[in-house]
C-alpha positions as a Markdown table, in Angstrom:
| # | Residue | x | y | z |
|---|---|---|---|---|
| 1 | Unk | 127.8 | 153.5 | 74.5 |
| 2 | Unk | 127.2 | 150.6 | 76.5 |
| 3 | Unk | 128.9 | 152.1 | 79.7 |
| 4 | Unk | 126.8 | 155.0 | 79.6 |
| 5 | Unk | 123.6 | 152.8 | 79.4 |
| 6 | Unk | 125.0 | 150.7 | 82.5 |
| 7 | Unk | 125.8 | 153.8 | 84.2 |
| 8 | Unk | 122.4 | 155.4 | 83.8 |
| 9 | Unk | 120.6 | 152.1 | 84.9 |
| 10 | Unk | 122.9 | 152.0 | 87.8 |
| 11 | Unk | 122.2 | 155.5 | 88.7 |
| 12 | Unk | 118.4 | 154.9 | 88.6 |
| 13 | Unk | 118.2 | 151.6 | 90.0 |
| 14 | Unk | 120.4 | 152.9 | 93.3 |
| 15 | Unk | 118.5 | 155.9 | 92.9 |
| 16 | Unk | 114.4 | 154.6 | 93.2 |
| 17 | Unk | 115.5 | 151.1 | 94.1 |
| 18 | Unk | 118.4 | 151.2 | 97.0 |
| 19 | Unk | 119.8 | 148.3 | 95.0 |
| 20 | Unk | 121.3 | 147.2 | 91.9 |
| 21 | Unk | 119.6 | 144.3 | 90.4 |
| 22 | Unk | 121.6 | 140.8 | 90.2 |
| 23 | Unk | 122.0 | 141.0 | 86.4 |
| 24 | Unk | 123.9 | 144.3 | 86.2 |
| 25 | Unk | 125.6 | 143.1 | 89.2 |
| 26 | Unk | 127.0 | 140.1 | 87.1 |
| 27 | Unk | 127.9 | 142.2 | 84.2 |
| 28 | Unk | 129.3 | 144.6 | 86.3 |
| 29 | Unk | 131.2 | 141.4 | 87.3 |
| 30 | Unk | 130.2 | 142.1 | 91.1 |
| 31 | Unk | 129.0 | 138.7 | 91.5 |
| 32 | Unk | 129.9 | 135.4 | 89.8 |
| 33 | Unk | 127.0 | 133.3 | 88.4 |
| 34 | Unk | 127.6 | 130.1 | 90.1 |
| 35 | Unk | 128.2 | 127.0 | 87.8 |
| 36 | Unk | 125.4 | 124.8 | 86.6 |
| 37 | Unk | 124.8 | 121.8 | 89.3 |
| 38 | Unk | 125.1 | 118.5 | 86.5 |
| 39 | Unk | 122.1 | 116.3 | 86.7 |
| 40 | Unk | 122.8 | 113.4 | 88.7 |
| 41 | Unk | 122.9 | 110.3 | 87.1 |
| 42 | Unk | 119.9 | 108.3 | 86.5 |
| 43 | Unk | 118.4 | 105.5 | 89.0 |
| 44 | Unk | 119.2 | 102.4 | 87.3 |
| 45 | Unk | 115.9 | 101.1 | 86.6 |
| 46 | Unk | 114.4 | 97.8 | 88.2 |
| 47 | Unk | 112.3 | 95.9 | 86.5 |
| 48 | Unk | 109.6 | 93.4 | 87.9 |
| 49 | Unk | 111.7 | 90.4 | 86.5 |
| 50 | Unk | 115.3 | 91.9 | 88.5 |
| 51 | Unk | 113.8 | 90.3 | 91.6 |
| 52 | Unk | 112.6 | 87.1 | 90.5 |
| 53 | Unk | 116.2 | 86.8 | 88.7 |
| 54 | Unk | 118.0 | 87.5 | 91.6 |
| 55 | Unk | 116.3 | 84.8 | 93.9 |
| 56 | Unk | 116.9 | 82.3 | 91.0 |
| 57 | Unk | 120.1 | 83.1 | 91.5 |
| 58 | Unk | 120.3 | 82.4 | 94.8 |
| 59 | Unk | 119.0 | 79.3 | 94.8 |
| 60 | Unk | 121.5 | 78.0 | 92.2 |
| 61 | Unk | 124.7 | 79.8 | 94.4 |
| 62 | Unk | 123.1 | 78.4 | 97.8 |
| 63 | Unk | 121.2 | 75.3 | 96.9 |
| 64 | Unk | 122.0 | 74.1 | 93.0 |
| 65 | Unk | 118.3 | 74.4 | 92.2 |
| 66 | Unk | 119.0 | 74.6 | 88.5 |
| 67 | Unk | 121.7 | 72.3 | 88.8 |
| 68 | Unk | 118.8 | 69.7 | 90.2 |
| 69 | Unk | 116.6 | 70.2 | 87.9 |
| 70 | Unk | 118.1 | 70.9 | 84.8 |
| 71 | Unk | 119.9 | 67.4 | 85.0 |
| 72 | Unk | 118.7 | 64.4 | 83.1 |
| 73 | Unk | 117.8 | 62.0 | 85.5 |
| 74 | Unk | 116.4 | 59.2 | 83.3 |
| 75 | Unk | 119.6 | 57.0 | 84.0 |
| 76 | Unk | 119.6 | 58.2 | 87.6 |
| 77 | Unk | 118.7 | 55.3 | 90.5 |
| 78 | Unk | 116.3 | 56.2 | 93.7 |
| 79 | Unk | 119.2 | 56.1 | 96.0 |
| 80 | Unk | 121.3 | 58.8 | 93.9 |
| 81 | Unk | 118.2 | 60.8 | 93.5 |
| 82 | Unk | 117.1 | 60.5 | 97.0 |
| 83 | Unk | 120.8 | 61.8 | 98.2 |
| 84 | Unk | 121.0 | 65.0 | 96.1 |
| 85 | Unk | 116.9 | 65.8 | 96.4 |
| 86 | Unk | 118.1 | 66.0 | 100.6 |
| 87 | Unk | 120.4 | 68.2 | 100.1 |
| 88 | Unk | 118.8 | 70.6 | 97.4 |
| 89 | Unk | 116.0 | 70.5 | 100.1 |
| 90 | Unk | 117.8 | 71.4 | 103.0 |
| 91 | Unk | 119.9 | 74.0 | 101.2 |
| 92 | Unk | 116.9 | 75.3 | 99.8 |
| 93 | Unk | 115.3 | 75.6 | 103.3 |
| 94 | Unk | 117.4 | 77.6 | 104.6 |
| 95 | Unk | 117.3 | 80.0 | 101.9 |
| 96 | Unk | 114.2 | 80.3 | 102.3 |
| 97 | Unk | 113.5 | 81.1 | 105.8 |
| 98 | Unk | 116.9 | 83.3 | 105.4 |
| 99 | Unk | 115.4 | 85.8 | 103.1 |
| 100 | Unk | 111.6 | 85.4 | 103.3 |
| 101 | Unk | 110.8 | 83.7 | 106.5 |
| 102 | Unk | 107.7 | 82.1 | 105.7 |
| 103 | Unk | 105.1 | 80.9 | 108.3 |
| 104 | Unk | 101.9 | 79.3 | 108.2 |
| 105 | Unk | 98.6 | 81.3 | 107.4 |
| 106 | Unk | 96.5 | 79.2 | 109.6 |
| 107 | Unk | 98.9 | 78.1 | 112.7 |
| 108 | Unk | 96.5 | 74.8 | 113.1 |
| 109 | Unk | 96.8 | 70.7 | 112.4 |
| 110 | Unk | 95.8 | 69.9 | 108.8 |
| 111 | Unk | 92.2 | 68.0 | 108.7 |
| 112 | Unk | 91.4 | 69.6 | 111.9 |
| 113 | Unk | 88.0 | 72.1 | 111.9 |
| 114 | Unk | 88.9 | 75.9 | 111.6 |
| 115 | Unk | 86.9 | 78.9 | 111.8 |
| 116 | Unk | 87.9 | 81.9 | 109.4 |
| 117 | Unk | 87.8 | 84.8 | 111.9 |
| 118 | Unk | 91.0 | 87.3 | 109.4 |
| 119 | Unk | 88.0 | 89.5 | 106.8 |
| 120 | Unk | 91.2 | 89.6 | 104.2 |
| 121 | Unk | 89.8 | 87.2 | 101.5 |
| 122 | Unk | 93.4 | 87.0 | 100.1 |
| 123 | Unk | 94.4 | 84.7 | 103.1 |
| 124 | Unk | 91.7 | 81.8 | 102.5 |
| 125 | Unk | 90.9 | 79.7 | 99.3 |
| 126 | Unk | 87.7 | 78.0 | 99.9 |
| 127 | Unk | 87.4 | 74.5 | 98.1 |
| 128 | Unk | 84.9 | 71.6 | 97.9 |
| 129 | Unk | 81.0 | 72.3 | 98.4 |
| 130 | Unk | 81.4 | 76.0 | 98.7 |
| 131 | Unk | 78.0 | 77.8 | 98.6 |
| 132 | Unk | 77.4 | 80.1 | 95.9 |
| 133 | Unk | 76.2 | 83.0 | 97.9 |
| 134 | Unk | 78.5 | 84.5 | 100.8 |
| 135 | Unk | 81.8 | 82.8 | 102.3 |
| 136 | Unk | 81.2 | 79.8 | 104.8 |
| 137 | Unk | 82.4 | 80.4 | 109.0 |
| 138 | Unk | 84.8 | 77.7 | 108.8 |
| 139 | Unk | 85.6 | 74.1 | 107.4 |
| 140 | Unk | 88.1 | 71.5 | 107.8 |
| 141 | Unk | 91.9 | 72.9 | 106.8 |
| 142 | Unk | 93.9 | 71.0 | 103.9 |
| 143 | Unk | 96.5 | 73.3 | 103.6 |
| 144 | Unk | 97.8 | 76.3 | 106.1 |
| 145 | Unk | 99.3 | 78.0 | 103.8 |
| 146 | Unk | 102.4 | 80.5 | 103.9 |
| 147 | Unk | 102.8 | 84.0 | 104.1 |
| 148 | Unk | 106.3 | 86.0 | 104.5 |
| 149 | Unk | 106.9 | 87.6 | 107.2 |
| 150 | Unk | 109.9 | 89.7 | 105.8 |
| 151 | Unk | 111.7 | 89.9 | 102.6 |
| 152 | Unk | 115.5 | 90.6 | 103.1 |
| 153 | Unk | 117.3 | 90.4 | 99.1 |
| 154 | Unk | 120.2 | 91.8 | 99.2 |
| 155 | Unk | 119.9 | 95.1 | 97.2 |
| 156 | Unk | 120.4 | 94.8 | 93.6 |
| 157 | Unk | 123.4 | 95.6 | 91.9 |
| 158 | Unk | 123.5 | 98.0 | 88.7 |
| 159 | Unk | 126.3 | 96.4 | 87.3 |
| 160 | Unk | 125.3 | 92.8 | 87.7 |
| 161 | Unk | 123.9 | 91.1 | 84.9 |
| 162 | Unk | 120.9 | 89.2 | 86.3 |
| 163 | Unk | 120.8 | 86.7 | 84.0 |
| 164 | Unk | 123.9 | 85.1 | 84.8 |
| 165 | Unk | 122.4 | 82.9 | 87.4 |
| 166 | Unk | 125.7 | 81.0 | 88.0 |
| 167 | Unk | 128.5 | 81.9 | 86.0 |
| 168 | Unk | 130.5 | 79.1 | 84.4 |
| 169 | Unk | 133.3 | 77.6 | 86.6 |
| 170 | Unk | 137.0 | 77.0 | 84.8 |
| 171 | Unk | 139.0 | 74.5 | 86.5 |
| 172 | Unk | 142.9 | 76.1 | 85.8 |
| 173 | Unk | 145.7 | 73.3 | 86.2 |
């Protein structure tokens, strides 16, 4: 009974349509459905704390920041101090301007007078006598501040765990 159902809907279909419609060309096996498309996987999902891991980690692999400052130095003299806080410095420097290359907000000599000409309000922090109603012209600069100019992280790695800032080291003999 079937057939003669699909033959009589074939016959009308060519008959007042010119064509047979895709799902009796797919029964008629005419046509093969093509097979679902799978979903691609989901974006690993980066959370707000991914980045500030992965600089942490950074600084301990390039400059031993944790290693600094996670270290009692209660029984430590000036001179030893003095020696690694140089080179945590230096090594943290160059990570810096490596993958944020900061630069000053006002280009000018501390203590000297400056005039805020920038509208932003994000780039100046009045302090001192600082009238109640509307923003002065200008004042004398204590700090320049830093902006970054770029941000180059590496990109983040799904299968990393973040918060294995430095894995531990094994000495094998």
């Amino acid at each position: 009974m079937n057939r003669i159902v699909l033959a009589f809907r074939a016959f009308f279909a060519l008959l007042f349509g010119g064509a047979l419609p895709a799902d009796m060309l797919t029964e008629l096996g005419l046509i093969v459905k093509p097979a679902p498309v799978p979903a691609p996987p989901p974006k690993p999902e980066i959370k707000p704390e991914d980045g500030a891991l992965q600089l942490l980690g950074i600084l301990q692999r390039d400059a031993r920041v944790l290693d600094y400052f996670m270290e009692d130095i209660a029984a430590a003299s000036d001179d030893q101090l003095a020696a690694v806080a140089r080179d945590v410095h230096a090594n943290t420097r160059e990570v810096l301007i490596r993958y944020f290359a900061p630069a000053p907000v006002i280009d000018a000599v501390e203590g000297s007078p400056v005039n805020q000409a920038d509208s932003n309000p994000t780039l100046v922090k009045y302090v001192g006598n600082v009238p109640a109603s509307g923003k002065p012209k200008g004042g004398v600069l204590r700090h320049r501040g830093w902006k970054a100019t770029s941000v180059t992280l590496p990109k983040l790695n799904s299968r990393q765990d973040l918060a294995v800032l430095a894995p531990a080291e094994i000495e094998v003999e």
